[in-house]
C-alpha positions as CSV (number, residue, x, y, z in Angstrom):
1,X,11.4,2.9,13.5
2,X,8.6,5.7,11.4
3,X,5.0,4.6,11.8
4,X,3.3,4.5,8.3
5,X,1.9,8.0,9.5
6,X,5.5,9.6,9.7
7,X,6.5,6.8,6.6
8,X,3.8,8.9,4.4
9,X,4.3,12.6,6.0
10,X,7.0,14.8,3.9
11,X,10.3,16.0,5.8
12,X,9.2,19.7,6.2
13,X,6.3,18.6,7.7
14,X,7.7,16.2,10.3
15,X,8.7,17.5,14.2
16,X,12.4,17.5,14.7
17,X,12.0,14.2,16.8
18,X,10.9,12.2,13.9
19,X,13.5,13.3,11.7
20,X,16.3,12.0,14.2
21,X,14.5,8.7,13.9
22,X,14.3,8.9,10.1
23,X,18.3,9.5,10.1
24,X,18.3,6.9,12.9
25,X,16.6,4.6,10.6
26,X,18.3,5.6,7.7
27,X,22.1,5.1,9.6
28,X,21.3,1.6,10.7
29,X,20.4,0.7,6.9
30,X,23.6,2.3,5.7
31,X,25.1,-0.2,8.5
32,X,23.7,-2.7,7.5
33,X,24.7,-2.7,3.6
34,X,28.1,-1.6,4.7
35,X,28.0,-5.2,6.0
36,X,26.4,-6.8,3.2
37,X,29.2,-5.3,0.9
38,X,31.5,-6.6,3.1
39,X,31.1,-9.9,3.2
40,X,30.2,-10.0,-0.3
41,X,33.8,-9.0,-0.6
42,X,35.4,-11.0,1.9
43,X,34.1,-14.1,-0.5
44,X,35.3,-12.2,-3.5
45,X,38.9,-12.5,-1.7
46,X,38.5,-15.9,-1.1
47,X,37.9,-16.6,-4.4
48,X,41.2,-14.8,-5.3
49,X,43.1,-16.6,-2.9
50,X,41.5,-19.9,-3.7
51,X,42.6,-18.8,-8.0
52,X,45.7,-17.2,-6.7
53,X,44.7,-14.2,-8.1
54,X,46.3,-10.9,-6.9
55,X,44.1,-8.3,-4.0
56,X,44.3,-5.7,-5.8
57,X,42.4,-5.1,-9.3
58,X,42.5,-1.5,-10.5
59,X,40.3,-2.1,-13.6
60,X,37.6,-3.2,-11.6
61,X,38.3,-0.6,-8.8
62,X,38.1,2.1,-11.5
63,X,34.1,0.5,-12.7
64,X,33.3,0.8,-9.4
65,X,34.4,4.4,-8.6
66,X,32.6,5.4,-11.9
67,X,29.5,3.5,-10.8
68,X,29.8,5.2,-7.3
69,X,29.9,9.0,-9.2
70,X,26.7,7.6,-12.1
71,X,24.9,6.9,-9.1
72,X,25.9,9.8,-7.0
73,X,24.4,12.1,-10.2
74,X,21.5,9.8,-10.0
75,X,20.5,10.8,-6.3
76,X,21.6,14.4,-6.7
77,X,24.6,14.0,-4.1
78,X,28.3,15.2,-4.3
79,X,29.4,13.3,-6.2
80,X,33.5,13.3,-4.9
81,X,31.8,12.8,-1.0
82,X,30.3,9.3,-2.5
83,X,33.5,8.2,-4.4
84,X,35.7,9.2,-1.2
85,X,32.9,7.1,0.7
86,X,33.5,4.3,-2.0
87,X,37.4,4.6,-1.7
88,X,37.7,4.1,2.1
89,X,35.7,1.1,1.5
90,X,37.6,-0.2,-1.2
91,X,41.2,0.2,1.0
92,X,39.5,-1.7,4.3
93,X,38.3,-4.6,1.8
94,X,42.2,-4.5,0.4
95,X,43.8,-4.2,3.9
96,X,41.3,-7.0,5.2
97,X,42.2,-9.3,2.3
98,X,45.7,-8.8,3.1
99,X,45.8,-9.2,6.6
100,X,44.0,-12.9,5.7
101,X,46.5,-14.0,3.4
């Protein structure tokens, strides 16, 4: 991980070495919310199962592609690269909630 010194330096003004540990850093965090998400939404099936509701809800699917594109504008990012990001994960957590039913 970035010592405070690189932690408080800009981008441009970092050697190319401690830029592939920013995206090193950066990559492990993305890693590690992609798990988070994960098993928020493996309990999130459980609690379907457990209501006998059904996997799939496209209402809620639709909130959260809209949120993914809001936040997308937020960060300045394209926003139909985060929504494809947000739609892959979506389809795991649906084929992962099927496969445990």
């Amino acid at each position: 991980m970035a010592d405070d010194d690189t932690e408080r330096r800009r981008p441009d003004q970092m050697t190319l070495a401690e830029l592939r540990e920013e995206i090193e850093s950066i990559d492990h965090d993305i890693v590690e919310l992609i798990a988070r998400r994960t098993y928020v939404a493996e309990t999130v099936a459980q609690v379907k199962e457990q209501r006998e509701m059904p996997t799939t809800d496209e209402s809620q699917e639709e909130r959260v592609m809209e949120r993914a594109g809001e936040n997308a504008e937020q960060f300045d990012v394209d926003a139909n690269l985060v929504k494809a990001i947000f739609r892959l994960l979506i389809e795991l957590n649906k084929v992962e909630q099927r496969d445990k039913r």
